[in-house]
MARVO-31509 format. One record per residue (C-alpha): residue in one letter; x, y, z. Coordinates in pm, whole numbers, padded with zeros to 5 digits, always signed. Example, Ala and Ser with C-alpha at 12.3 -4.5 7.8 and 13.67 -1.06 7.14 Angstrom:
<nodes>
a+01230-00450+00780s+01367-00106+00714
</nodes>
This chain:
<nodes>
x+00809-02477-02558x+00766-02723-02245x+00544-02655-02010x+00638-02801-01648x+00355-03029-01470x+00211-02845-01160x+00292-03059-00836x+00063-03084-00570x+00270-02838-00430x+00212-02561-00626x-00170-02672-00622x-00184-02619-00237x+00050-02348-00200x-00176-02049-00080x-00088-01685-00240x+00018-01447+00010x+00023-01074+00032x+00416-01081-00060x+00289-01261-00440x+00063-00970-00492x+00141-00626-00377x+00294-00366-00565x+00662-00361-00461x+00756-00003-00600x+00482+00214-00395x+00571+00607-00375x+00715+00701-00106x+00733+01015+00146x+01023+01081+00397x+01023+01143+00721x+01104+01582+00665x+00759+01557+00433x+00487+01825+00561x+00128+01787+00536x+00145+02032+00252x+00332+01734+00080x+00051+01512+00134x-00206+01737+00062x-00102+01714-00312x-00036+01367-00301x-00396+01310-00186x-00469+01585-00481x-00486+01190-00715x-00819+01045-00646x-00581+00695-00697x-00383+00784-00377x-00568+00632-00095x-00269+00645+00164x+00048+00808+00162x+00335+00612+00342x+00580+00774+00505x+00951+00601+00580x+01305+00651+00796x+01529+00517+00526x+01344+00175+00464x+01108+00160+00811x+00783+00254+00794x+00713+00532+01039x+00287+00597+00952x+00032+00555+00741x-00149+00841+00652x-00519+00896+00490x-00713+01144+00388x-00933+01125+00728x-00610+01194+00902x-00556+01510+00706x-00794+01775+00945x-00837+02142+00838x-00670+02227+01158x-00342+02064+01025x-00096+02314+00928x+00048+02308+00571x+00402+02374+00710x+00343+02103+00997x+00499+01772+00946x+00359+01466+00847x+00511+01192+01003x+00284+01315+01345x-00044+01212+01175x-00139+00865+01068x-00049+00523+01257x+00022+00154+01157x-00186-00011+01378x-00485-00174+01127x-00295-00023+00788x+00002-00284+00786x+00005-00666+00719x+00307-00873+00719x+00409-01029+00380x+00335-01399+00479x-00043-01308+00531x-00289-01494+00290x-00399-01321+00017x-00728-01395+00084x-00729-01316+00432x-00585-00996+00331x-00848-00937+00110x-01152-00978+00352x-00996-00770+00592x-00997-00469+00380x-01324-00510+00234x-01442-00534+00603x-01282-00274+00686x-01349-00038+00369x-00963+00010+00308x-00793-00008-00029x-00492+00000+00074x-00206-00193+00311x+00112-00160+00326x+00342-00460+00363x+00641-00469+00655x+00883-00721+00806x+00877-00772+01189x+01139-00514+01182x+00951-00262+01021x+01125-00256+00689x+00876-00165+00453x+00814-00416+00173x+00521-00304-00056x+00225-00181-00070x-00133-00376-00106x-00376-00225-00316x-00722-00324-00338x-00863-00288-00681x-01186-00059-00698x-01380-00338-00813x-01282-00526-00490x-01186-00842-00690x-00823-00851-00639x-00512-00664-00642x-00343-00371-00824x+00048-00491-01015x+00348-00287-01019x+00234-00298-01399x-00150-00182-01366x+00052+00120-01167x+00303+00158-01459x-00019+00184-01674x-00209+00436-01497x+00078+00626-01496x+00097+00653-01880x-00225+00691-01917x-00237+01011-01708x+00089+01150-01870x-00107+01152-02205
</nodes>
């Protein structure tokens, strides 16, 4: 097998969010209730719970947004925001990273400038990087068994 030489390029080229979030996050629609959430926020992985109009991203919800006072039967898409929980894809991984960790959040999720959502960041709980479709996959199986 041949390996191809790195160019300076590829040396310099700086990863971005788009190279390392999870493109296949789950999903909520826009009819979803805070009941629905509720459960979702039932797995200690789920740190927000993303809720969409076809493919825009309407909020971001976490579990601070989730009050008692919040009806099961109420819907979600009131609660939540995007302001400070998205980042567009062609922000540095890096930079990404920071932010969250100064801002104690695990998780992004990733728009265009029209809203269409893209992925989903998530911070690894060792704060050293970022969750894969594949680590997702995994934890997945692993809880099925």
């Amino acid at each position: 097998m041949t390996v191809a030489p790195i160019t300076e390029a590829d040396a310099n080229r700086v990863e971005t969010v788009a190279d390392v979030m999870a493109r296949h996050p789950k999903l909520c629609h826009e009819d979803s209730t805070v009941g629905d959430v509720r459960q979702l926020f039932a797995d200690d992985h789920v740190h927000a719970v993303l809720i969409m109009s076809g493919t825009r991203l309407l909020t971001v919800i976490d579990r601070a947004d989730l009050g008692p006072e919040a009806a099961d039967s109420a819907p979600a898409a009131r609660l939540g925001r995007l302001s400070g929980r998205v980042t567009a894809p062609t922000t540095p991984a890096d930079t990404a990273l920071q932010q969250m960790i100064a801002a104690s959040r695990r998780r992004l999720a990733v728009a265009g400038p029209d809203g269409t959502l893209l992925g989903l960041l998530c911070l690894k709980r060792s704060g050293t990087g970022f969750c894969s479709d594949e680590n997702v996959h995994q934890r997945q199986r692993e809880h099925l068994q």
